[in-house]
N, C-alpha and C positions, 0 to 999 in steps of 0.2 A: 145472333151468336157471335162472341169477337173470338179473337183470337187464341185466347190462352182454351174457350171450352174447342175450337176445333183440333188444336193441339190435341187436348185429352183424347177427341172422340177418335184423330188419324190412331194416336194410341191404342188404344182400347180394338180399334179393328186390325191393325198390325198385327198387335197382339194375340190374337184370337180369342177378345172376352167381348166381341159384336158379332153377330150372324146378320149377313143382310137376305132380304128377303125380295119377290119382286113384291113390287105394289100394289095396291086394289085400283081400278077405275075411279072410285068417288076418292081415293087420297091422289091419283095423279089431277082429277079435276080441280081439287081443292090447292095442288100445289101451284098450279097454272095460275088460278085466279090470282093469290097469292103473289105469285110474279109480275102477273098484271099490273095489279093495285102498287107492287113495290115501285115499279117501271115506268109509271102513268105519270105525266109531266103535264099535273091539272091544274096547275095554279104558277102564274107572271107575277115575279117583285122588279121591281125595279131600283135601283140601288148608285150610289154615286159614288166614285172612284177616284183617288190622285191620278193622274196623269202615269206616275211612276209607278204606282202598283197594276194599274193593266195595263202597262206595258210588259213589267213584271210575269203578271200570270197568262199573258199571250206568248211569250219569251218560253216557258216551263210548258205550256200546253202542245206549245209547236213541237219538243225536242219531244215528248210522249204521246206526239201523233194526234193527238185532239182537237176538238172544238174548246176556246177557251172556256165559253159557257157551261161546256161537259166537265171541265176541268174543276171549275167554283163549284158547279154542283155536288160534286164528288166528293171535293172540301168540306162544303156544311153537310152533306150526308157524313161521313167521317165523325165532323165535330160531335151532331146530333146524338149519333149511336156509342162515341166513346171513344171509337178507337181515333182520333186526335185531341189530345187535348194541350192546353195552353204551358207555356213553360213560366215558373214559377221561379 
């Protein structure tokens, strides 16, 4: 989901044109897993750097409390799903 549909959805419940509901057991199971699998850190690249850029993103990572690797990570997830994209 990026950001403009959570936009809509805060809308839409603000609003009062969403009713929430509680959950069923097999859709809390299913969302679980789902987080699982999002959150799973199952695969190492290895990757090479200037000098200056991770110094860089250890610089940014430190001031937002992080691990810098949490930090890059967060970055290419970003990139991946959309909500970063390249300036043009």
């Amino acid at each position: 989901m990026n950001k403009k549909q959570e936009k809509e959805l805060l809308n839409a419940l603000e609003g009062g044109n969403i009713e929430l509901k509680n959950p069923s057991e097999s859709l809390l199971l299913e969302l679980e897993r789902a987080a699982d699998n999002t959150f799973r850190k199952d695969k190492r690249i290895n990757i090479r750097l200037s000098n200056h850029d991770l110094v860089g993103i250890q610089r940014k990572a430190s001031k937002q409390g992080l691990p810098y690797q949490a930090l890059i990570a967060s970055l290419i997830h970003q990139y991946v799903e959309g909500d970063l994209v390249a300036k043009r």
